[in-house]
Phi, psi and omega in degrees: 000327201261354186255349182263343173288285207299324178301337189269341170286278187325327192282320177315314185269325173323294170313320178279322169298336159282001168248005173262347156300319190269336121112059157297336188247143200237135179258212167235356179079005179270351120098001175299315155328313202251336164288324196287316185285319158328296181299292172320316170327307211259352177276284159001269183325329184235015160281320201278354184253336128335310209258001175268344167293305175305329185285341210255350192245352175118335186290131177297122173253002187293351151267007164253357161283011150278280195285015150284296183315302148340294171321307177308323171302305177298340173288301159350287183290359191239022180280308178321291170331312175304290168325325179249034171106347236230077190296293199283330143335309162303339208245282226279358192269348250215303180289328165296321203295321175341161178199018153312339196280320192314311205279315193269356127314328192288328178294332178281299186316335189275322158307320152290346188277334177287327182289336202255337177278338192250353148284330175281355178251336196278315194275347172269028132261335150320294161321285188321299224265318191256292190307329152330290196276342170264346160318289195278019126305327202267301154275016167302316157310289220285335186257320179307320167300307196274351181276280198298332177304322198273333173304287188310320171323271196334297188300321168314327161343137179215139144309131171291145177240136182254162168274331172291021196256134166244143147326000000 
C-alpha cells in the first residue's frame, strides 16, 4: 500500500515535470503565476522527499501521502489553469498547492522515529551488557545446587552385596 502511494506521488511530479519540459504550460508573461506555480513546485519536491525520507526510517506516512496528494492535485490544476491562460487563477490553486506543513511533519516524524530507534538500541545494549551476566550468575548458583544435589544422591548410595558370587 504504501509503495503504490508514494508511486503514485512519484508518478504526479514526473507528469509535471514533463510538461513544463515539453512546454505545454504557456504563461502570458506576467510571471506572477508562474512564480506561484514554481514555489509550489518546488514545496510539493521536498515535501515528497520528507515523506520518502520518513517512509525510508519505518514512520507510516499514508497520511501525509494522502495530503501530499492532495497538493498535487491542486498543482495539477493550476498547472492546467496556467495552460489555459488563466495566470492569476493559477498563482492561487498554486498558493493552496504549497505543501510545507506535509514536509516539516514528515521531518519531525521522522526525527522521533530515529531518536526512538537510538533509545531502543541504547536500551538492548544496556539489557544485554546487564543481562548476560546476571543470567550466568544465576546459573552458576543452579549448577552449584544442582552439583551438591547430585554428589549427596551418589554418595548415599550403597553397594549390594551378593553372597553367590565365586572367586
Amino acid at each position: 500500500m504504501r509503495v503504490l502511494a508514494v508511486f503514485l506521488v512519484l508518478l504526479c511530479l514526473c507528469s509535471l515535470d514533463a510538461w513544463s519540459v515539453c512546454g505545454v504550460v504557456l504563461g502570458d508573461g506576467s510571471g506572477d503565476g508562474l512564480v506561484g506555480v514554481g514555489v509550489a513546485e518546488d514545496a510539493v519536491s521536498s515535501a515528497f522527499e520528507a515523506v520518502l525520507e520518513a517512509g525510508g526510517v519505518g514512520v507510516d506516512v499514508s497520511g501525509l501521502v494522502l495530503e501530499l496528494n492532495g497538493a498535487v492535485e491542486l498543482l495539477v490544476e493550476a498547472r492546467v489553469l496556467l495552460g489555459d491562460g488563466l495566470v492569476d487563477e493559477a498563482g492561487e490553486a498554486a498558493g493552496l498547492a504549497v505543501a510545507g506543513g506535509v514536509r516539516d511533519e514528515a521531518l519531525v516524524l521522522r526525527d522521533e522515529a530515529l531518536t526512538r530507534r537510538e533509545v531502543l538500541f541504547r536500551a538492548s545494549v544496556l539489557g544485554g551488557a546487564v543481562g548476560v551476566p546476571v543470567f550466568l550468575v544465576l546459573m552458576w548458583f543452579a549448577w552449584r545446587r544442582f552439583k551438591g544435589y547430585y554428589v549427596r544422591r551418589v554418595l548415599g548410595l550403597k553397594p549390594e552385596v551378593s553372597g553367590d558370587v565365586e572367586a
